[in-house]
C-alpha positions, 0 to 999 in steps of 0.5 A: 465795793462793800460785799458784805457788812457784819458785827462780830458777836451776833448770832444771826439765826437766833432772834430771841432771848436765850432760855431761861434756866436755873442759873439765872438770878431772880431779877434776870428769870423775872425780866425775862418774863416781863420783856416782849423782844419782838417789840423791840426795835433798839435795845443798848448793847450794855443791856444785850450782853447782861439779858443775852439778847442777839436780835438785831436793832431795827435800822430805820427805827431812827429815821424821820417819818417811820412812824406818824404820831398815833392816837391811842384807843381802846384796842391800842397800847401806849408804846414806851421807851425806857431810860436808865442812868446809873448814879453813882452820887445817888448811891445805884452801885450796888456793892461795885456791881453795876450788873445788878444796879442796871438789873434792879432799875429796869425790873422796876420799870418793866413791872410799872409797864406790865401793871400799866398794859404798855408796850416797852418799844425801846431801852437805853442804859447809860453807865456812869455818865453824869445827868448834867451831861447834855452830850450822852449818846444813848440820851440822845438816841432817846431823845432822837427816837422820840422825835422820830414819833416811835414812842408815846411815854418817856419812862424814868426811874425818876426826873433825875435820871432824864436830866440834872440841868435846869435848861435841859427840863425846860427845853424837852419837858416842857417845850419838845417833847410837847411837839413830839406828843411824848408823855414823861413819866419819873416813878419815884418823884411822881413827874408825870408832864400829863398832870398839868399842876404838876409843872411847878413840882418838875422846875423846883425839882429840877432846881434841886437836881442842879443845885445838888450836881453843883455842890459835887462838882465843888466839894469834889474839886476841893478833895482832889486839891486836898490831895494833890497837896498832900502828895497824892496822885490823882492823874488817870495815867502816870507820866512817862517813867512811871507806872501807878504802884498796884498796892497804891494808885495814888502813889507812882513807881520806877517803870524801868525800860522807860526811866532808862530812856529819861535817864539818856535824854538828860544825860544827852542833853547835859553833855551839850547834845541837842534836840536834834541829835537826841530824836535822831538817835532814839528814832534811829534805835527805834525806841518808843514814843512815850504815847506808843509805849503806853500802848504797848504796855496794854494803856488806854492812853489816847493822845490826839497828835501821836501817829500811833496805829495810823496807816495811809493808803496809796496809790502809786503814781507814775515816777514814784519811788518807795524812797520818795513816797517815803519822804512824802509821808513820813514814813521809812522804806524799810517798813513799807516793804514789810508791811506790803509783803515787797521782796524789793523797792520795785512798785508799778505804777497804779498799785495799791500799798498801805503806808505805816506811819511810825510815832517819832520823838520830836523836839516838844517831847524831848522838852516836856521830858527835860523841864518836868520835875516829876523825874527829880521825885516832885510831884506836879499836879493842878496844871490844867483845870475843867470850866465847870461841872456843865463845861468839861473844856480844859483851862491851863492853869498859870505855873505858879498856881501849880500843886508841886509837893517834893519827895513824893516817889524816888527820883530817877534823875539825881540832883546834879543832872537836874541842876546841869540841864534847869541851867540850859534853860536859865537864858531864853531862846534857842541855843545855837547846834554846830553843823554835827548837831551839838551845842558850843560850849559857850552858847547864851553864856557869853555877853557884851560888857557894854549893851549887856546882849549876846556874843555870837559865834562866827568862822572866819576864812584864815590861812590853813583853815577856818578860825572862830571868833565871838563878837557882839551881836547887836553891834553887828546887826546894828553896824556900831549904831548902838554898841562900840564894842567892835572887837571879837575875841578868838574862841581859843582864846576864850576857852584859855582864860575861861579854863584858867578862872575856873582851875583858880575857883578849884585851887580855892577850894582845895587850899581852904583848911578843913574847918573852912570847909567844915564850915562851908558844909555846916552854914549851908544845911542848919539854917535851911532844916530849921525853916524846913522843920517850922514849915512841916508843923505848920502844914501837919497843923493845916492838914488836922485842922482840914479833916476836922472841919471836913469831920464837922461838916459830916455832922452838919449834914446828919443835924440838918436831916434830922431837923436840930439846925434849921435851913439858914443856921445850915447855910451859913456854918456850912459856908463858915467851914467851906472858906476854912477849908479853902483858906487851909487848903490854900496854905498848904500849897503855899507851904509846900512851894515854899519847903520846895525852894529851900530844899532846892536852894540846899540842893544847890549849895551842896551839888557846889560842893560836890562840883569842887569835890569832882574836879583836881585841875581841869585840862579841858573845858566842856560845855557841862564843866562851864554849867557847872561853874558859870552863869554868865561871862561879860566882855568888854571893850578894849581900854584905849590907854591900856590896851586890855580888855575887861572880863567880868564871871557871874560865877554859879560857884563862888567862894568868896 
């Protein structure tokens, strides 16, 4: 049973504005003086913290049948509800101080009431929501008051401020507010709905007004491009490792705690251990998850599927243990007990017990984490794009349109890591994990020589124990239907022939003379940089060639206020400039992919040679050692004549 409901801040025994003293500013003495809060049934909580206010909003004063729709005479007061929306596009912020903006636009309004005798019943103040906007909750807390028949006018700054949606004016300017017998006023366009010549004026300004949102919503697109092409961050929350550079927001820093945490994943990870291994040990450790992190750290981060915060409450019900209820909701014994105050696991049946339910690492996060190539320095953007400036829905954007410029930050893991685990994820599907979570050594490397599928691993029941074999997999599924190659090769025998291949790559190596190896070196790199350094001048051009254009179309702006080009001439050198921009933009990606593959083909060849440099002879073979040098091993049947089997290396290293 609810005792007693209460908002915190409100001071009930004071139902009137605070006195007006000496430190009030002009616009608030003035506001003050023109504001009858005794008629006020709702005012925005916005508002109450700038005037003070602490009288309590009327709870009725949304609710059906309060009020019957009055006529006015002569001994009554036209009751009036006032809208205020900040612009930002329009220019309303007054040097960043929204305060005084929000201040100025209802002095405005409050004297128009005060010169007119109307009754000012309600205000609702919205801040930096745009006016295309059909879901905002204090226009529609307006809108719902005018339809409970509390008001009489409608009163904006202007018809822009009600709405910048062409649909929106039509259907309340012209349709509802008829119904619900509401006048709406705009002061400084003159947008009175009792005029009734005045219809045409509102529709082509509302046409104007849309217009006008539209050309934002594209040339703010084409900025935000812009930047991301040219490495800026221009994310709300930087990604996990990371944190904005306070002298930078468009440019990302080491977060320390969490790189260390990116840095063991990829380790793990390139070590041959799993998923499951991996989100064991971090929930054992009780390492925060990326979102829970981010709180931790004072973040507005909001995601949808973290269990951050969550708490279930329990009735105990009989034959329930605190390990079984545990299971059941996903939650641990040992935090249970402490946050129920429990001294032990003993619970009573019918008793009451709030569950935490702590965020746990999962295999996507893991995922998410191994595949983003933020963590090598490269900065990802565009991945996800809004329908349009009326439809904020998000829309997955296709991986080759993706933004990625390199060398945008430092990197937190090297190279070499990198390219140990992009290898893991070259062969699709699932890599299998032995019973203690780890993966084989030679899984998804190894494949039949005859139907080009996988070789699988199997264990065999042999005297004194269990032995591994690798067989083709479709020839066992198939029972010989498709594939002929029916014999297994023992796994020992395997890790022996594919150790001896790669231990003859390292002796190659080693027996090149040192021009050889100089050479090497050098063909790797000169071709490379050459490409690299034609591409750069290229984009430096694109990039001057944009803020030209964009300089140009400044000035364009200026020419056609001041009447030097005419309405068409505008359109289409204003046209002209908007494809240039796109056609250069557009490049700019290009470019940027491009540098990224060749550095990576660069990266690549040296991270060989570092490979080679690493290893002397080879005693055992892991599964980062066959990463390293092997992209895939074919086996073949048995030679009927012969009696030996083919062997085939893909190698990742070869100098041959």
């Amino acid at each position: 049973m609810i005792l007693n409901v209460y908002r915190e801040g409100v001071d009930k025994s004071s139902n009137v504005l605070k006195n007006i003293d000496e430190n009030d500013s002009v616009e608030i003495q003035r506001i003050k003086e023109l504001l009858n809060i005794f008629d006020l049934n709702y005012i925005s909580n916005n508002l109450r913290h700038i005037l003070g206010i602490t009288k309590e909003n009327s709870l009725d004063c949304f609710e059906k049948g309060i009020n019957e729709y009055r006529v006015i005479d002569g001994n009554k007061k036209f009751r009036v509800i006032l809208y205020i929306r900040l612009s930002v596009e329009d220019g309303d912020i007054i040097d960043g101080d929204v305060s005084k903006s929000i201040r100025n636009q209802l002095l405005y309004l409050l004297t128009e009431c005060k010169n007119k005798n109307w009754e000012v019943v309600a205000i609702f103040c919205e801040e930096g929501i745009s006016g295309a906007d059909d879901s905002r909750p204090e226009w529609l807390k307006a809108l719902k008051y005018c339809e409970c028949g509390n008001t009489e006018i409608f009163l904006c700054k202007s018809q822009s401020r009600f709405s910048r949606s062409m649909e929106m004016i039509e259907k309340y300017l012209h349709k509802e507010f008829i119904s619900w017998n509401v006048r709406f006023v705009g002061l400084v366009d003159n947008t009175d709905t009792d005029i009734q010549g005045n219809k045409k004026t509102r529709q082509i300004n509302g046409l104007v007004n849309e217009w006008q949102v539209e050309d934002q919503s594209i040339n703010t697109r084409k900025i935000l491009r812009n930047k991301k092409s040219n490495g800026l961050f221009t994310g709300s929350f930087a990604p996990y490792g990371y944190i904005k550079d306070p002298k930078d927001k468009y440019r990302l820093v080491i977060d320390e705690l969490a790189a260390k945490v990116v840095k063991d994943i990829f380790s793990m990870y390139a070590n041959g251990i799993g998923y499951h291994l991996i989100c064991k040990k971090l929930n054992e450790d009780k390492v925060p998850t990326p979102t829970e992190y981010k709180k931790l750290q004072g973040s507005k981060f909001y995601c949808g599927y973290s269990a951050v915060n969550k708490r279930i409450t329990y009735k105990v019900e009989k034959g329930d243990t605190l390990e079984k209820i545990a299971i059941e909701t996903h939650s641990v014994v040992k935090d249970i007990m402490e946050y129920n105050n429990l001294q032990n696991e003993e619970i009573q049946e019918g008793q009451i017990i709030v569950i935490p339910i702590r965020p746990t690492w999962n295999y996507d996060t893991i995922r998410k984490i191994l595949k983003d190539e933020t963590y090598i320095g490269t900065l990802v953007q565009g991945k996800v794009e809004g329908k349009s400036y009326k439809d904020k829905t998000q829309v997955k954007i296709p991986e080759e349109k993706w933004i990625k410029v390199p060398h945008c930050h430092k990197a937190i893991i090297d190279k070499e890591t990198w390219e140990l685990v992009s290898a893991r994820f070259k062969n699709r599907g699932r890599t299998r994990v032995t019973k203690n979570g780890e993966v084989h050594i030679f899984s998804k490397k190894v494949y039949c020589g005859c139907c080009g599928k996988v070789f699988q691993r199997n264990l065999c029941h042999v005297k004194g124990g269990k032995q591994a074999y690798m067989q083709c997999k479709e020839r066992k599924r198939t029972g010989d239907f498709i594939c002929n190659n029916n014999k297994a090769i023992r796994y020992d025998d395997l890790e022996k022939l594919v150790l001896e291949q790669i231990n003859q790559q390292v002796e190659k190596y080693y027996d090149m003379s040192q021009i050889e190896k100089q050479y090497y070196e050098k063909r790797i790199d000169n071709e490379v940089d050459n490409n690299i350094k034609v591409l750069e001048s290229e984009k430096n051009q694109c990039t001057s060639l944009i803020n030209k254009k964009q300089r140009a179309l400044t000035m364009l702006y200026d020419d056609r206020a001041n009447g030097v080009v005419d309405v068409t001439e505008f359109a289409l050198i204003k046209n002209q400039y908007s494809i240039d921009i796109d056609e250069y933009t557009k490049r700019i990606t290009q470019i940027n992919n491009e540098i990224y593959e060749l550095e990576k083909s660069k990266s690549t060849q040296k991270n060989k040679e570092k490979i080679l440099k690493k290893y002397n002879k080879i005693d055992k073979l892991t599964r980062v050692i066959i990463d390293e040098f092997i992209d895939k091993i074919y086996i073949g049947n048995i030679d009927s004549e012969t009696k030996k089997r083919q062997f085939r290396i893909l190698w990742n290293i070869n100098l041959d």
